[in-house]
C-alpha positions as CSV (number, residue, x, y, z in Angstrom):
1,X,-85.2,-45.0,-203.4
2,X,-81.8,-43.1,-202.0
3,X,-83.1,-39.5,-200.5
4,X,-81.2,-37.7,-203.0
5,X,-83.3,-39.6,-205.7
6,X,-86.4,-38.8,-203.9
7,X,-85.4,-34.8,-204.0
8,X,-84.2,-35.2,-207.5
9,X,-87.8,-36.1,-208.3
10,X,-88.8,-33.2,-207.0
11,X,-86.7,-30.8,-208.6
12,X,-85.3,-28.7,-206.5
13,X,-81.5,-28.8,-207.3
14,X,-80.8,-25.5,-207.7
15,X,-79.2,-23.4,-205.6
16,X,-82.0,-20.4,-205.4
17,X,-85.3,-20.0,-205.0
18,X,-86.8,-17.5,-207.6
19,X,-89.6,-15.5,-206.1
20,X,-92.3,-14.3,-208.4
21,X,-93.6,-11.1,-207.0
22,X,-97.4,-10.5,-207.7
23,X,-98.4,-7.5,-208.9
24,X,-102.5,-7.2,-208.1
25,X,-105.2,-5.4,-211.0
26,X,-108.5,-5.4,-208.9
27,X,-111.1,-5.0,-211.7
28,X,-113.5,-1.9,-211.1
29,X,-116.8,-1.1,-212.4
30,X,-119.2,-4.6,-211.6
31,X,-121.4,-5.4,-208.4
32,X,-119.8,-9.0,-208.5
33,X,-116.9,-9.4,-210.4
34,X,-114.9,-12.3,-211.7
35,X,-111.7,-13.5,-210.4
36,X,-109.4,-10.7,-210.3
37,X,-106.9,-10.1,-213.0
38,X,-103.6,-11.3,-211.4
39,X,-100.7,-10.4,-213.4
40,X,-97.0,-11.6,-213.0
41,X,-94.1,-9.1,-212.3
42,X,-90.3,-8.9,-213.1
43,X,-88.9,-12.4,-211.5
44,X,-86.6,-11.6,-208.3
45,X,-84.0,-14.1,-208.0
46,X,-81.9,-14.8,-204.0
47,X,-79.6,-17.0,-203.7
48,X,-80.2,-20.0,-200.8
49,X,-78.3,-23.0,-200.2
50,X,-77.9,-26.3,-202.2
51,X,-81.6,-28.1,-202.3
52,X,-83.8,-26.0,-201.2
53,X,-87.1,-28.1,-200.7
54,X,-89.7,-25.7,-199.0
55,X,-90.5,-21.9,-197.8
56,X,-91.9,-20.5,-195.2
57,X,-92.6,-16.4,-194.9
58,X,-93.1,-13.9,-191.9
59,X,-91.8,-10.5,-190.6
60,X,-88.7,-12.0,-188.7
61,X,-87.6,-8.8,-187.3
62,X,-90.6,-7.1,-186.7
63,X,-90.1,-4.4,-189.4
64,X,-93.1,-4.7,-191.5
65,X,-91.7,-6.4,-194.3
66,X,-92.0,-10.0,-194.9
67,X,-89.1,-12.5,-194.5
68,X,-88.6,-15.9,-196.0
69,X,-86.9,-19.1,-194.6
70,X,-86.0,-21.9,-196.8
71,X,-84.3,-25.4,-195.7
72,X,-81.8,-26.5,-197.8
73,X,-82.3,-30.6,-198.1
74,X,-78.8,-30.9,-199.8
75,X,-76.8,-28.5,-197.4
76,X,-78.6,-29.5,-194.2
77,X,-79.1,-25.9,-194.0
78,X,-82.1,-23.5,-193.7
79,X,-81.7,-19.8,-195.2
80,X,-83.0,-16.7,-193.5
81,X,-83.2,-14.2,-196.1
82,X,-84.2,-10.6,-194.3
83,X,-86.7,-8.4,-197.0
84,X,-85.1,-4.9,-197.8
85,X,-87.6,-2.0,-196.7
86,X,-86.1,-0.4,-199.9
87,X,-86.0,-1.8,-202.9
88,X,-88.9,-3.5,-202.0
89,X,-89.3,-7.6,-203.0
90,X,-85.2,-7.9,-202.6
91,X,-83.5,-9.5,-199.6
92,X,-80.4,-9.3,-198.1
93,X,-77.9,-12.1,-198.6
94,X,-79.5,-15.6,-197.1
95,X,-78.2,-16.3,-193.5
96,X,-77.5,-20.1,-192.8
97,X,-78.3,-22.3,-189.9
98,X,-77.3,-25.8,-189.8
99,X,-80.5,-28.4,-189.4
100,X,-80.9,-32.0,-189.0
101,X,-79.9,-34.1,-191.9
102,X,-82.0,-33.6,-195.1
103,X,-84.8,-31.0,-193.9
104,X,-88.1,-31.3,-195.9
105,X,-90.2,-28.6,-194.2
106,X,-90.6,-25.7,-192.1
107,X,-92.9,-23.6,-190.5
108,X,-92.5,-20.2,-188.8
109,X,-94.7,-20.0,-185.7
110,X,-94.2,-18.7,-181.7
111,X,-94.0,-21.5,-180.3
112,X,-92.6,-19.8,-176.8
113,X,-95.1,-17.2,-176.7
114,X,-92.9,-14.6,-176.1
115,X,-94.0,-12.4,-179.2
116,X,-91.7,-13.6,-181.5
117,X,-91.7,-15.9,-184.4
118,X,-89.9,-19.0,-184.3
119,X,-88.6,-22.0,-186.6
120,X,-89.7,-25.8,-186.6
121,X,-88.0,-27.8,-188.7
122,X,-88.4,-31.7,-189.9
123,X,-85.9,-33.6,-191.4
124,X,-86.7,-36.9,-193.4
125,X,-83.3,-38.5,-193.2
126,X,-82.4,-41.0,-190.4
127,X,-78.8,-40.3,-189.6
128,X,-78.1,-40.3,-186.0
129,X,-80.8,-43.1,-185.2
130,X,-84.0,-41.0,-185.0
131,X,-85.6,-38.3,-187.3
132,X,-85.4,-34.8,-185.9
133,X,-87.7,-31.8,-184.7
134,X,-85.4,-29.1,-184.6
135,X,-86.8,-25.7,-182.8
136,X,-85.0,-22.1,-183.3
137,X,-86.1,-19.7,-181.0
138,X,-85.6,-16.3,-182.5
139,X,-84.2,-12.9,-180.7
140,X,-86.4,-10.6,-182.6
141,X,-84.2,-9.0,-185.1
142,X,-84.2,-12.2,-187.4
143,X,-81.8,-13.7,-186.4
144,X,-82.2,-17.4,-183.8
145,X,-80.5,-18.8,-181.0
146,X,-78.8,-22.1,-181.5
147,X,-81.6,-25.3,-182.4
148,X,-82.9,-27.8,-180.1
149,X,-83.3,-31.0,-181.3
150,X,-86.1,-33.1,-180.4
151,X,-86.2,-37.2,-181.7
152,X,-89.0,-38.6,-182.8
153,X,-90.5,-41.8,-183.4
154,X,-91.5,-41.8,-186.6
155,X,-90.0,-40.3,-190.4
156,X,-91.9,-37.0,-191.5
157,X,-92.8,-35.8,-194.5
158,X,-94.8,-32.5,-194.0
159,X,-95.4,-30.2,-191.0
160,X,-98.2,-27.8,-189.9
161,X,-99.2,-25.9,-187.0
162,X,-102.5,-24.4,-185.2
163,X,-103.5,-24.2,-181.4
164,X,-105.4,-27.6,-182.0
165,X,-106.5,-28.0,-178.3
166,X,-107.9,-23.9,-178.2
167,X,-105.5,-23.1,-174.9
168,X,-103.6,-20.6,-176.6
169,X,-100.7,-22.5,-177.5
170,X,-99.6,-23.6,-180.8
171,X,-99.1,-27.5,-181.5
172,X,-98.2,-29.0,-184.4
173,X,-99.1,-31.8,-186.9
174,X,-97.4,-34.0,-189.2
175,X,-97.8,-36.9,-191.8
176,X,-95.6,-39.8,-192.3
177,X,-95.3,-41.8,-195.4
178,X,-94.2,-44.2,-194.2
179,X,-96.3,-44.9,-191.2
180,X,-99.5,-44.0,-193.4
181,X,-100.5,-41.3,-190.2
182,X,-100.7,-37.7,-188.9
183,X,-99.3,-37.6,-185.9
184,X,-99.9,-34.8,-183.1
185,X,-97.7,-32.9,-180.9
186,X,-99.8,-30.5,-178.4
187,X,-98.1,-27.5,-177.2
188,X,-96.6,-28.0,-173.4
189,X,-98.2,-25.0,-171.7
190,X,-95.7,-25.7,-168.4
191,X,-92.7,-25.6,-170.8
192,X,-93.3,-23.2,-174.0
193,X,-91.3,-23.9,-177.0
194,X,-91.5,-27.8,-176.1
195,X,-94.2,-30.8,-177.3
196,X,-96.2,-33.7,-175.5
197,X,-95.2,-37.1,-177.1
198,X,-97.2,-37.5,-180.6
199,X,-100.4,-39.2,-181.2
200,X,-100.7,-40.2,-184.4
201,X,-103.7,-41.2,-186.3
202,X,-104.1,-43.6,-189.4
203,X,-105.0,-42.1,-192.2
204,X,-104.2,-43.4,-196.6
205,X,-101.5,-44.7,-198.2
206,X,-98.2,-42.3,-198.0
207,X,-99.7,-39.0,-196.6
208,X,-97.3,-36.0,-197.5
209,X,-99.0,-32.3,-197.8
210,X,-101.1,-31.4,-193.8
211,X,-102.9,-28.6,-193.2
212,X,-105.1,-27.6,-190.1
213,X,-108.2,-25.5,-190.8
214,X,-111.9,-25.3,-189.4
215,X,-113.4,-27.0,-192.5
216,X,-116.7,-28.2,-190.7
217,X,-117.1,-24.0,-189.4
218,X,-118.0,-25.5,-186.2
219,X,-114.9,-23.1,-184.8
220,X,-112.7,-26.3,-184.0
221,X,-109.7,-27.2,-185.6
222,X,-109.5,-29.6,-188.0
223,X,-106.7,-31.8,-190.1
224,X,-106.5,-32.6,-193.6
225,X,-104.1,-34.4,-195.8
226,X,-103.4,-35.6,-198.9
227,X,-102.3,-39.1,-199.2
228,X,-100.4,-39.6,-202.4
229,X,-100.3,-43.8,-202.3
230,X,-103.9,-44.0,-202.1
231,X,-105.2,-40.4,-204.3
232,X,-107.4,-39.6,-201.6
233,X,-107.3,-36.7,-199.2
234,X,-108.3,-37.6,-195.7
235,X,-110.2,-34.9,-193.6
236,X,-110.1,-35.6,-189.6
237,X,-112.4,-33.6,-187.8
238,X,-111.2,-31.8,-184.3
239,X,-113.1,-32.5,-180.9
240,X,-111.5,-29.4,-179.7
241,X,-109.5,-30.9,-177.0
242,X,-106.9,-31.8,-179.2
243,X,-108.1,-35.5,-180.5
244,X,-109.3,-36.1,-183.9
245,X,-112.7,-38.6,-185.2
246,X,-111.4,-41.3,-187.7
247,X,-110.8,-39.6,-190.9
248,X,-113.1,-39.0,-194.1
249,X,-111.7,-40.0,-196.9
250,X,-112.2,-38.3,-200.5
251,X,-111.3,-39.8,-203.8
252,X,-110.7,-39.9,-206.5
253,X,-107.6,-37.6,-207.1
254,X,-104.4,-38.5,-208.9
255,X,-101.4,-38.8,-206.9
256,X,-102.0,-36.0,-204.9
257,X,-98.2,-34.4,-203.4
258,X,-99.3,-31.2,-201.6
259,X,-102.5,-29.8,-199.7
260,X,-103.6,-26.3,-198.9
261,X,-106.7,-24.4,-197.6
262,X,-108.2,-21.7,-198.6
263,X,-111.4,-19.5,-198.7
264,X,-113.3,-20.1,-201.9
265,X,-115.3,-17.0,-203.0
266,X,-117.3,-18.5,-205.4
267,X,-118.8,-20.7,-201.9
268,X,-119.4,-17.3,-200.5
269,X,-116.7,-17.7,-198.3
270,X,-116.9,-21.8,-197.6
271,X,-113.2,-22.9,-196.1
272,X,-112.1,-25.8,-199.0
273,X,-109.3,-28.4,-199.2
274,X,-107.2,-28.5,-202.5
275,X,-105.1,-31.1,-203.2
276,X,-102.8,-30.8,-205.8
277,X,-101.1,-33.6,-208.3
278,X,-99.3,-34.0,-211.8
279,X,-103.0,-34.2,-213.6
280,X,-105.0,-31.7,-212.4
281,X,-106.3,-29.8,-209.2
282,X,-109.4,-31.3,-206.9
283,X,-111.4,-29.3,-204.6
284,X,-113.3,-30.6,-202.0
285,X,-116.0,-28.3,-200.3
286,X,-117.1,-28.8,-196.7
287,X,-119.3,-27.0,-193.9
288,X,-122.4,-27.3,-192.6
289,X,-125.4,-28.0,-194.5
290,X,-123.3,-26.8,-197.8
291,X,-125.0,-28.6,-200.8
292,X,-123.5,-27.0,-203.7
293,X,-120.8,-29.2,-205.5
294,X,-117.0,-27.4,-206.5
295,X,-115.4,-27.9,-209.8
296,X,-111.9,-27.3,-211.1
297,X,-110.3,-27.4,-214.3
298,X,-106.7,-27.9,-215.0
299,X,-105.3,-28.1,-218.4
300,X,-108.5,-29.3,-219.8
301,X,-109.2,-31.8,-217.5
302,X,-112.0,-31.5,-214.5
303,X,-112.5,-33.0,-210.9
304,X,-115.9,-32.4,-209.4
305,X,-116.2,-32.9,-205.9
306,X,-119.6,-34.4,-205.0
307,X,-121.9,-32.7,-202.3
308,X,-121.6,-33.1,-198.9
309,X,-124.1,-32.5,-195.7
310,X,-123.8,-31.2,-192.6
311,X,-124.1,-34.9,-191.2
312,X,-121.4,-35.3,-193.6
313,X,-123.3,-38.8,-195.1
314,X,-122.7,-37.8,-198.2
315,X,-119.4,-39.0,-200.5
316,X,-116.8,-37.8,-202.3
């Protein structure tokens, strides 16, 4: 399939990004309420450039508002769009940086440790004979000096970041579908802002969403992704030195395309995996000795993930 088929599919052809600002009703009254009432507010509409395919957000110049990037897959773009202190949720006109051919994520991180964020950028088209890690080192103020670009040896799909090896410097993961692995990239601590070579690590058929998290609670980072070939999601759990055991696998999901992490009140605060996909949503709980099985219903369907122990025998 050409790439601009495969970001047709995901529908992303226009040429903004509408934010949907939150607006929060906390309910008063109970001991133990239920979920909070979360209402939608007026839609906010910015304009980015042509494609935009994924978002990242952080205070970029320090102000105390929050700023979003988004790369453009169309453009070969990303979009810096500064938040206004006043009217707040509006931005200033988007900012363009040109990227690697076809970017499909980013993530906003300091990867130079000097205090200030920075972008990482992965692009998923092979153009100049080698896929692309692109780095912008930012000034501060939100704006970034000119990218680095970085080859590597294999064709993302999804990025994340977390100080995997505990040394206080960030490192990065990332899945490739084609390869079927994650691949890490540990932090250089003698050069900040630059990687050691990847190592990557099999996981199911055409992984896309990664996340890092500490989903055992054993206060080691771990990896999870969700591998839309095979509808699993594969957990790998972190020896804290920055190498990973064999991955656990968990079906059955269907088609899963993204991942995230998140803490799950109703486990009294149990870190769970959700995978996403065009059915419905699966959550998988983990941690030690946590018996109590998660379920989650989507449009009238339900996935039930199946308990799991702390010598993690159990399956899902």
């Amino acid at each position: 399939m050409s790439p601009s088929a495969t970001w047709a599919r995901r529908s992303l052809r226009a040429a903004c990004v509408t934010l949907l600002i939150l607006a929060h009703a906390q309910m008063a009254g109970a001991a133990a309420p239920p979920a909070p009432d979360i209402k939608f507010g007026v839609p906010t509409t910015a304009g980015t450039g042509f494609g935009p395919s994924a978002m990242a957000v952080a205070d970029l110049n320090r102000d105390g508002v929050p700023d979003l990037v988004v790369v453009n897959s169309f453009d070969d773009t990303l979009s810096v769009l500064l938040g206004n202190v006043s009217p707040p949720a509006t931005y200033l006109p988007a900012v363009p940086y040109a990227t690697p051919s076809s970017p499909v994520d980013v993530v906003i991180a300091d990867v130079d440790r000097d205090g200030v964020p920075d972008l990482v950028v992965i692009n998923t088209v092979d153009t100049a004979g080698f896929f692309t890690l692109a780095i912008f080192l930012g000034k501060g103020d939100g704006t970034f000096a000119p990218r680095s670009d970085h080859p590597l040896g294999f064709k993302p799909y999804s990025l994340a970041v977390g100080d995997l090896d505990r040394d206080g410097v960030l490192d990065l993961v990332m899945s490739s579908d084609v390869e079927n692995t994650v691949s890490v990239l540990l932090g250089n601590v003698s050069a900040p802002g630059t990687f050691l070579p990847a190592v990557p690590y099999p996981v199911g058929s055409s992984p896309r969403g990664v996340r890092t998290g500490d989903f055992d609670r054993d206060g080691v980072p771990d990896i999870a992704v969700s591998n839309f070939g095979s509808s699993t999601v594969s957990v790998l759990l972190g020896a804290g030195d920055g190498t990973f055991a064999p991955p656990d696998d968990y079906p059955p999901i269907s088609a899963p395309s993204a991942s995230s992490s998140a803490i799950n009140p109703a486990l009294t605060g149990t870190l769970t995996i959700t995978a996403t996909n065009n059915i419905g949503t699966t959550t998988v709980p983990s941690g030690p000795a946590l018996n109590v099985a998660n379920t989650t219903i989507v449009s009238g369907l339900t996935f039930q993930a199946s308990r799991r122990t702390a010598a993690r025998t159990g399956s899902c």
